[in-house]
C-alpha positions in Angstrom: -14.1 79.0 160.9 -10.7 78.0 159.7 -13.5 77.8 160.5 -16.7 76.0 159.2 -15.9 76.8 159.7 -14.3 76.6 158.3 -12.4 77.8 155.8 -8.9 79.0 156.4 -8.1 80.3 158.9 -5.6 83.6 159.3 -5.1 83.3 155.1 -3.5 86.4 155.2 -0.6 85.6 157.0 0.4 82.9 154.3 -0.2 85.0 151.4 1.9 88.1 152.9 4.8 85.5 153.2 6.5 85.0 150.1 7.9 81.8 149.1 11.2 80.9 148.9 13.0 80.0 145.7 13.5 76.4 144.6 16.0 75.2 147.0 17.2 71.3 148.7 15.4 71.3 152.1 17.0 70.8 155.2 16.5 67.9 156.9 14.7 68.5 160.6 16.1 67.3 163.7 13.5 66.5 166.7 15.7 68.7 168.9 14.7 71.3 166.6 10.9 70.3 166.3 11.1 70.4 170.4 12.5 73.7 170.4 9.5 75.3 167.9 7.0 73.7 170.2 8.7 75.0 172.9 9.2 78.4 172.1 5.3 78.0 170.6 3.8 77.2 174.2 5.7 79.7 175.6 4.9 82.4 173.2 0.9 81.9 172.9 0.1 80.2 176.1 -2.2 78.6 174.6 -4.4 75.9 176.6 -3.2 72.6 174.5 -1.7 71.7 171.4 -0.1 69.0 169.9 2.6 68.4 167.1 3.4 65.7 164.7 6.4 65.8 161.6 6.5 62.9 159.1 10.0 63.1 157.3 11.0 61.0 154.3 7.8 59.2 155.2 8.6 58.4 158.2 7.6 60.0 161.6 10.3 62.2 162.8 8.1 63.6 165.9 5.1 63.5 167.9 4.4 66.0 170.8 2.4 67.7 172.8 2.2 70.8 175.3 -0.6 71.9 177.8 -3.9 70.6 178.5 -6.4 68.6 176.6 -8.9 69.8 179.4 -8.3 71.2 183.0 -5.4 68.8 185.3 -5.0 66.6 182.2 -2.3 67.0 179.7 -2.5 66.9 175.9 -1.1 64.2 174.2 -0.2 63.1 170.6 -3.0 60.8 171.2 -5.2 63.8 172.4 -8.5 63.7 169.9 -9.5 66.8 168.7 -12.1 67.9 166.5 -10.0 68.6 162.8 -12.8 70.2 161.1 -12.5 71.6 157.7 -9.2 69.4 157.6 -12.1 66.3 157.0 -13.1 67.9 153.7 -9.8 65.9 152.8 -11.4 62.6 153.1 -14.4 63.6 151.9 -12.6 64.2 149.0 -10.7 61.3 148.9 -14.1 59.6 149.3 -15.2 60.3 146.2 -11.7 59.4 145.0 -12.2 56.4 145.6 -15.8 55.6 144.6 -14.3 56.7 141.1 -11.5 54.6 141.2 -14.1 51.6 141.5 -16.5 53.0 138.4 -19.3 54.0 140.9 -19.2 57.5 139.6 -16.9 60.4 137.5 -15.6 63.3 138.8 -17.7 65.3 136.1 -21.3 63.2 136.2 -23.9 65.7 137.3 -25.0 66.2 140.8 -28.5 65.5 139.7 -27.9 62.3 138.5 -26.9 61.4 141.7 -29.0 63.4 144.3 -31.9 64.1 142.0 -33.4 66.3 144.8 -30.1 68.7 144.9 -31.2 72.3 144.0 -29.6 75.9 144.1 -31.7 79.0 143.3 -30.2 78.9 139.6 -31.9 75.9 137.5 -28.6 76.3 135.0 -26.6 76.1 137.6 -28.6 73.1 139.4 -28.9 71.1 136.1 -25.3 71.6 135.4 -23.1 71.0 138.8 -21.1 68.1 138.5 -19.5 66.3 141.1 -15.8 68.2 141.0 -17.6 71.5 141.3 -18.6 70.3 144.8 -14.8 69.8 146.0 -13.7 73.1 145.0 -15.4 76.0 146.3 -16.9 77.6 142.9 -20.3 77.1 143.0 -22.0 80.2 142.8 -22.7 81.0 146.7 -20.3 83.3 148.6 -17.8 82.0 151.5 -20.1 80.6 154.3 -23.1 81.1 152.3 -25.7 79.3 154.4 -23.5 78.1 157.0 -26.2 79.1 160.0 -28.4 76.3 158.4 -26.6 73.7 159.8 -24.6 75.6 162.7 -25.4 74.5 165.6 -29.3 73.6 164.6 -31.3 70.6 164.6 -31.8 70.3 160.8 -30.8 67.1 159.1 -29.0 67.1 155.9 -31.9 66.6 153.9 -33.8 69.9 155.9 -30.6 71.8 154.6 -30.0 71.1 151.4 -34.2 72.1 150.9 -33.7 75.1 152.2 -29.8 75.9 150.3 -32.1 75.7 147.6 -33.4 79.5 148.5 -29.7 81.1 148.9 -29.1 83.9 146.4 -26.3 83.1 143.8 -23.8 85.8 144.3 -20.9 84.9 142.4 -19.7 83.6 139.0 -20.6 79.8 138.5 -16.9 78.1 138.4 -14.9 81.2 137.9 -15.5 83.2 141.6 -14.1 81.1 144.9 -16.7 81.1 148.0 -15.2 78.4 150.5 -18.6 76.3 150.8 -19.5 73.6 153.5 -22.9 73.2 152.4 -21.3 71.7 148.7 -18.9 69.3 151.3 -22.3 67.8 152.7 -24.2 67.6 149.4 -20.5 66.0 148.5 -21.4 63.6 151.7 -25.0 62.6 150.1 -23.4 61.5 146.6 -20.4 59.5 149.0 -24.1 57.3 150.5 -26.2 57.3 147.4 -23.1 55.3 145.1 -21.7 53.4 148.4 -24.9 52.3 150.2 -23.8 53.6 153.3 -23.5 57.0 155.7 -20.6 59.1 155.0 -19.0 58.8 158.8 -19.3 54.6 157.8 -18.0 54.8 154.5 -14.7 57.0 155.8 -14.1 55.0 158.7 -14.3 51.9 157.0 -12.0 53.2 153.8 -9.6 55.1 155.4 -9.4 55.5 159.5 -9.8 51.7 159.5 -7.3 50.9 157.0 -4.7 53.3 158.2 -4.7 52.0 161.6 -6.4 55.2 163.0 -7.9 53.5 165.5 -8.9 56.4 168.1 -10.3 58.6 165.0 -13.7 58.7 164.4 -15.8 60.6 161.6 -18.5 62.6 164.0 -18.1 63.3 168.1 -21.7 61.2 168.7 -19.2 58.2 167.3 -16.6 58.8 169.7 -16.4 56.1 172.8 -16.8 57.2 176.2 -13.6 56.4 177.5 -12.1 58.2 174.5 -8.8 60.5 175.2 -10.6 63.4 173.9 -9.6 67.1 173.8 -12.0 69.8 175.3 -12.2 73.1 173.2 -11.6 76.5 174.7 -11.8 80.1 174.3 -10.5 82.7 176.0 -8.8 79.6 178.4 -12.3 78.3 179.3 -13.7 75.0 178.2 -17.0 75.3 175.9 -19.4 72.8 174.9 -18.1 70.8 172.2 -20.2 71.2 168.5 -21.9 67.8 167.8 -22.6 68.1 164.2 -26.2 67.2 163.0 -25.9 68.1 159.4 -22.8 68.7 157.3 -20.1 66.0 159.0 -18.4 65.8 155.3 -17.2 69.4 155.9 -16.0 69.5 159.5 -16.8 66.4 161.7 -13.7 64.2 162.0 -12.0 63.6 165.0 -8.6 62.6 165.4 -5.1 62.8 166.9 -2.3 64.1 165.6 -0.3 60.6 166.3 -3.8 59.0 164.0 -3.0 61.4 161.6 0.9 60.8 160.8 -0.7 57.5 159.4 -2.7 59.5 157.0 0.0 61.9 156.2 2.7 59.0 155.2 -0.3 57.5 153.1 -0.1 60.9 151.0 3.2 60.9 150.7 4.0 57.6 150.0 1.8 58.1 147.0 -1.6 56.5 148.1 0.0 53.2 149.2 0.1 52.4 153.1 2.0 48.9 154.2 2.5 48.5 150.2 -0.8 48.2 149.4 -2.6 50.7 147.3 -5.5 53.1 149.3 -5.9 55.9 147.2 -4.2 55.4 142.9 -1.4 57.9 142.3 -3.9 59.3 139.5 -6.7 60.1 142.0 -4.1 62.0 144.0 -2.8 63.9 141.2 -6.6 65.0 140.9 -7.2 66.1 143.8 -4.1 67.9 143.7 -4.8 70.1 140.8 -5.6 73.8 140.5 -9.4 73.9 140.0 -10.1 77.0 141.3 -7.7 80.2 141.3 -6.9 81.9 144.5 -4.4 84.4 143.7 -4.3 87.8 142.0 -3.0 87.3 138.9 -1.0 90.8 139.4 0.0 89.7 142.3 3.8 89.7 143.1 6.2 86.5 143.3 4.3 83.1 143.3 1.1 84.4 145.0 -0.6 83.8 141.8 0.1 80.6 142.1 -2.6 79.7 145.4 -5.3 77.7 144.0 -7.8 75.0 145.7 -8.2 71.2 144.4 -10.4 68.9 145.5 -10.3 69.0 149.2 -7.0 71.2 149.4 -5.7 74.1 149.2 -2.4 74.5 147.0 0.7 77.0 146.8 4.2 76.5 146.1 6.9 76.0 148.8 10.6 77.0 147.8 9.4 75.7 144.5 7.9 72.3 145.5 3.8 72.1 145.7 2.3 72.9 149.0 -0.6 70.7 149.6 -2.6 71.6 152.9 -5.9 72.7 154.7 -6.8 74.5 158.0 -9.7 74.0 159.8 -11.7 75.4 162.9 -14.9 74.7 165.4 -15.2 76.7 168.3 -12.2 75.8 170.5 -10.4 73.8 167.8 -8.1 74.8 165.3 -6.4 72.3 163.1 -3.6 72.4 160.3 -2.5 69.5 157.6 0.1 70.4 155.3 2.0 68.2 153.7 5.1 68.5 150.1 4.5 64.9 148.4 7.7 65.4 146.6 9.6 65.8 149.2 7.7 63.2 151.6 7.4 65.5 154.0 4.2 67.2 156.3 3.1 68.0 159.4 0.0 68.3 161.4 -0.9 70.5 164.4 -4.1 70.4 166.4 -4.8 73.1 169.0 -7.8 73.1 171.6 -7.0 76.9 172.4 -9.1 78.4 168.8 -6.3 79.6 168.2 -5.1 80.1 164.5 -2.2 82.5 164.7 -0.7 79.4 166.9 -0.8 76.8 164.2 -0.1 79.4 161.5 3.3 80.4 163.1 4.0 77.0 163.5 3.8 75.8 160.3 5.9 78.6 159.0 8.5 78.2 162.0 8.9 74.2 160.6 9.0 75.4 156.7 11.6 77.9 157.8 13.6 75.4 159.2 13.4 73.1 156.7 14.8 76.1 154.8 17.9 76.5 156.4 16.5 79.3 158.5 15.7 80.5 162.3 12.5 78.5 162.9 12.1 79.9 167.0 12.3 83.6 164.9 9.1 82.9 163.2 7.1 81.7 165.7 8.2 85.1 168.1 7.9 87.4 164.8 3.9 85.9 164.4 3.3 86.2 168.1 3.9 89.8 167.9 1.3 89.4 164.7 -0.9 87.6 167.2 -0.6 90.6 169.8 -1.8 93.2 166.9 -4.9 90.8 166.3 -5.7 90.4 170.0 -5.4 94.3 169.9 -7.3 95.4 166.7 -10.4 93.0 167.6 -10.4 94.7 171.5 -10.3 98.2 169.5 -13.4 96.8 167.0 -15.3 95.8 170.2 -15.0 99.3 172.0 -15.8 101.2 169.0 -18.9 99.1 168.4 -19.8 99.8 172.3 -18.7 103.3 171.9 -21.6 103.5 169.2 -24.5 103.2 171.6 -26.9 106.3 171.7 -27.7 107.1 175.7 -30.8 108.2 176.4 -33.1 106.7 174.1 -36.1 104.4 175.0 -37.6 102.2 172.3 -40.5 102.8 170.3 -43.2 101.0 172.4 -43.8 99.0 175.6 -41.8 95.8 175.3 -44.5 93.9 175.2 -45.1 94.7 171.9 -41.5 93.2 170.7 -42.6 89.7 171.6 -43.9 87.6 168.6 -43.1 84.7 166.2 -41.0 85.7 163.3 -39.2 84.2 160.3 -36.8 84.1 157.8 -37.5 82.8 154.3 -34.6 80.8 154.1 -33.2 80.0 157.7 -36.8 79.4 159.4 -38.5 80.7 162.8 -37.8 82.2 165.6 -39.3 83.6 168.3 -39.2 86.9 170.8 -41.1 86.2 174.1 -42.3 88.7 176.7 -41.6 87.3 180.6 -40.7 88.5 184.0 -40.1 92.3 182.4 -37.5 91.2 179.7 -37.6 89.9 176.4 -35.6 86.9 174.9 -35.2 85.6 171.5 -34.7 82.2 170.6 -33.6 81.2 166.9 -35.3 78.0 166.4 -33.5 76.0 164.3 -30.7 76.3 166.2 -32.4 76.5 169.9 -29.7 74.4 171.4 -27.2 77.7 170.7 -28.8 80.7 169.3 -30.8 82.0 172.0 -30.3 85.2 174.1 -32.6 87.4 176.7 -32.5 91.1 175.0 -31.1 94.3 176.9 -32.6 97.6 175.2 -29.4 99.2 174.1 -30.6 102.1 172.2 -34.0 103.1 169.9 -35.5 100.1 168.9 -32.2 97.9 169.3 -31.3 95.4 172.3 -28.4 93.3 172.8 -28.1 89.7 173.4 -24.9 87.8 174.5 -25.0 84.8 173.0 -24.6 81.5 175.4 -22.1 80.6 172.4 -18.6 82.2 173.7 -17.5 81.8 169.9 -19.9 84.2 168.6 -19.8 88.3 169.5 -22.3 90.0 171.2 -25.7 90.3 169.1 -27.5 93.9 168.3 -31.3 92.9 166.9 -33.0 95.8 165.4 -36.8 95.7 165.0 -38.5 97.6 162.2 -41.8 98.7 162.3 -44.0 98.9 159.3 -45.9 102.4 158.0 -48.6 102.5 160.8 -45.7 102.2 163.1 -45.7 98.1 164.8 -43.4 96.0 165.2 -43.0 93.9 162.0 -39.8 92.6 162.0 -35.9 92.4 162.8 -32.3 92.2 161.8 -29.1 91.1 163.8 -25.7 92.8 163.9 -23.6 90.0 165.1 -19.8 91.0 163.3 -18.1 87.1 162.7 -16.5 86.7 159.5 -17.6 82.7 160.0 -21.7 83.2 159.8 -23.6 85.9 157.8 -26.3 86.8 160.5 -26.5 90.3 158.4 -28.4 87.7 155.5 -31.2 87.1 157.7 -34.5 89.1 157.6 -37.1 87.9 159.9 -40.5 88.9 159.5 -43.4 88.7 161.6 -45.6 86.4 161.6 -49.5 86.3 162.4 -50.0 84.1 165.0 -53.7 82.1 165.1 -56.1 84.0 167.6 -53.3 87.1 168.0 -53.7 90.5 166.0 -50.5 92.5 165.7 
């Protein structure tokens, strides 16, 4: 998800642009602000968005176009859900708690969370605090994520199961974008403060900064609240309401809360001349830690690295400090150059990426001295290829079905209580001639009736809008039952291809 989602979302599209040689910016006008967000509503007709630009630490702009939910507009004080943009205040959370001697960025995990465990025990014994903030753990991008997606598991159920997940990659030299390190990062935040995580940030920072609407998790979120719906495809879903993991994606906020937050960055940690975050702890956070670019790559690409809590790249030759984030329906973008004082935040209830993306590059093209409404038509047309290539990816996958095939045995036979090692149960029952499966976990979600589609394969669509359609292949075992299945669900936000459910004896049932 710029996504769990959350990682970031459309990268591609920032890498293939090359930065611009060191040059003095040019200073934005709101006319021309106006104009971008004009051009952007027309070009993606996308269901809301809204817009802020702090300039010279200041606000220059706050807009919005569209709906927040069907007959009522968005506003800048529209609350959306920011997702992986909270990992910034997660990280600034333990920022703080440093600053005031409760911990170091390098103490061990264990020392904090004794019960933290990955399948390595070097690796276990050895994870400090930083390596949590910066994506170089050992697990691969979204490793896990379907632990806490959508199920009922608490933190504490997650992090005993993470426990199981293969190590795939280098210990601090490979980057797999990690939620599941962001809520282990949550557990150290309540161990050395003596209170919750969504407490602890609204206390320390929403608070503080005069984000009044914002609140850390939806559940917190007051009825009355101005609240964005999310959307895909144009029609509202159910919002996500985050059970586990809130340190990596749970923040809501507007974009008119989030200028407050912005001008604290820039202004050096200091908000109404008082010190928030110590110039030292920023400079921290925005350091390489973790390498994102090839080395052999051309021009400054090289240069993309993550920090603690942010992603980093170079900006006509001034440091680009920013994250994306994404929930189903919800795309959100914080970018911000402290040297210059400048950033910009854009919030979008249409899960759409491309939107924010060409944004973003529209406003740094501008602030180059260049055709800002040319970038956001020249990434619609990007957009259109997308759209495209995913419809093509969809046909060919339906285009794949064998005709004329029945499955092994009766369906009957299909129904039964399976499980995963890592992820848990889940069950296949056998009613009214059709068969549905239910992933348990995550019952609220993940749970489908099954079409055959061809040999021992049916198809379940997904009450989840945000998830393609599943294919769930059973296996049978050398005297030819039923003794398992797999799902082929393609989203590059959850590795269903991980999961290898196994039947179960049930008491009283042979099989």
């Amino acid at each position: 998800m710029p996504r769990p989602y959350l990682a970031v979302p459309f990268l591609f599209l920032s890498v293939a642009l090359a930065p611009l040689a060191a040059q003095a910016p040019t200073a934005l006008t709101a006319a021309q602000v106006e104009a971008i967000a004009d051009a952007a509503h027309d070009k993606f007709a996308a269901k809301g968005f809204a817009l802020a630009v702090v300039q010279d630490g200041e606000v220059l702009v706050e807009l919005a176009r569209g709906e927040r939910a069907s007959g009522q507009p968005m506003t800048p004080m529209s609350l959306c859900n920011i997702a992986s943009c909270s990992k910034a205040f997660t990280a600034a959370s333990i920022a703080l708690l440093v600053q005031r001697g409760k911990l170091q960025w390098d103490d061990r995990v264990v020392d904090h969370v004794p019960e933290f465990r990955l399948a390595d025990p070097w690796i276990t014994a050895n994870m400090t605090v930083r390596d949590l903030l910066c994506h170089r753990c050992g697990l691969g991008t979204f490793d896990g994520d379907l632990l806490w997606y959508g199920s009922d598991n608490d933190d504490a159920e997650v992090m005993r199961r993470m426990a199981k997940l293969p190590i795939r990659q280098r210990f601090r030299e490979q980057y797999g974008y990690q939620n599941l390190m962001f809520l282990v990062a949550g557990v150290v935040v309540q161990r050395r403060s003596g209170v919750a995580w969504e407490e602890f940030v609204e206390q320390e920072f929403l608070q503080p900064l005069g984000m009044t609407s914002s609140r850390a998790s939806a559940q917190r979120l007051p009825a009355d609240a101005e609240k964005a719906l999310p959307h895909i495809g144009g029609a509202a879903i159910p919002d996500h309401e985050f059970v586990a993991c809130k340190p990596a994606a749970a923040i809501y906020a507007s974009v008119h809360d989030l200028t407050a937050w912005l001008r604290c960055l820039t202004a050096g940690g200091t908000w109404n001349g008082k010190p928030l975050l110590a110039p030292a702890s920023l400079a921290e956070m925005w350091r390489p830690q973790t390498l994102l670019g090839n080395p052999a790559g051309a021009g400054t690409a090289d240069f993309r690295s993550y920090g603690l809590g942010w992603f980093l790249s170079l900006e006509r030759g001034q440091k680009l400090v920013e994250h994306d984030g994404g929930m189903p329906g919800f795309l959100s973008k914080v970018s911000l150059m402290p040297a210059e004082k400048f950033g910009f935040t854009v919030l979008n209830n249409a899960n759409d990426g491309v939107l924010n993306e060409a944004v973003k590059r529209a406003l740094l093209a501008a602030r180059a001295g260049r055709d800002g409404v040319a970038e956001i038509t020249r990434l619609a047309k990007v957009k259109q290829r997308i759209d495209a290539t995913e419809k093509a990816e969809i046909a060919a996958r339906e285009a794949a079905r064998h005709a004329d095939t029945q499955p092994t045995h009766a369906l009957a036979a299909y129904a039964g209580r399976y499980e995963d090692a890592i992820y848990g149960p889940a069950e296949v029952t056998f009613a009214d001639d059709r068969l549905s499966l239910v992933l348990l976990p995550s019952k609220r979600r993940l749970h489908t009736t099954l079409a055959h589609w061809h040999h021992d394969t049916f198809r379940g669509d997904w009450p989840d809008k945000f998830l393609p359609f599943a294919l769930v292949k059973f296996d049978l075992d050398h005297a030819g039952k039923v003794a398992g299945f797999r799902i082929d669900c393609p989203i590059a936000d959850f590795d269903f291809g991980a999961l290898d459910f196994r039947r179960v004896a049930e008491p009283g049932k042979k099989h």
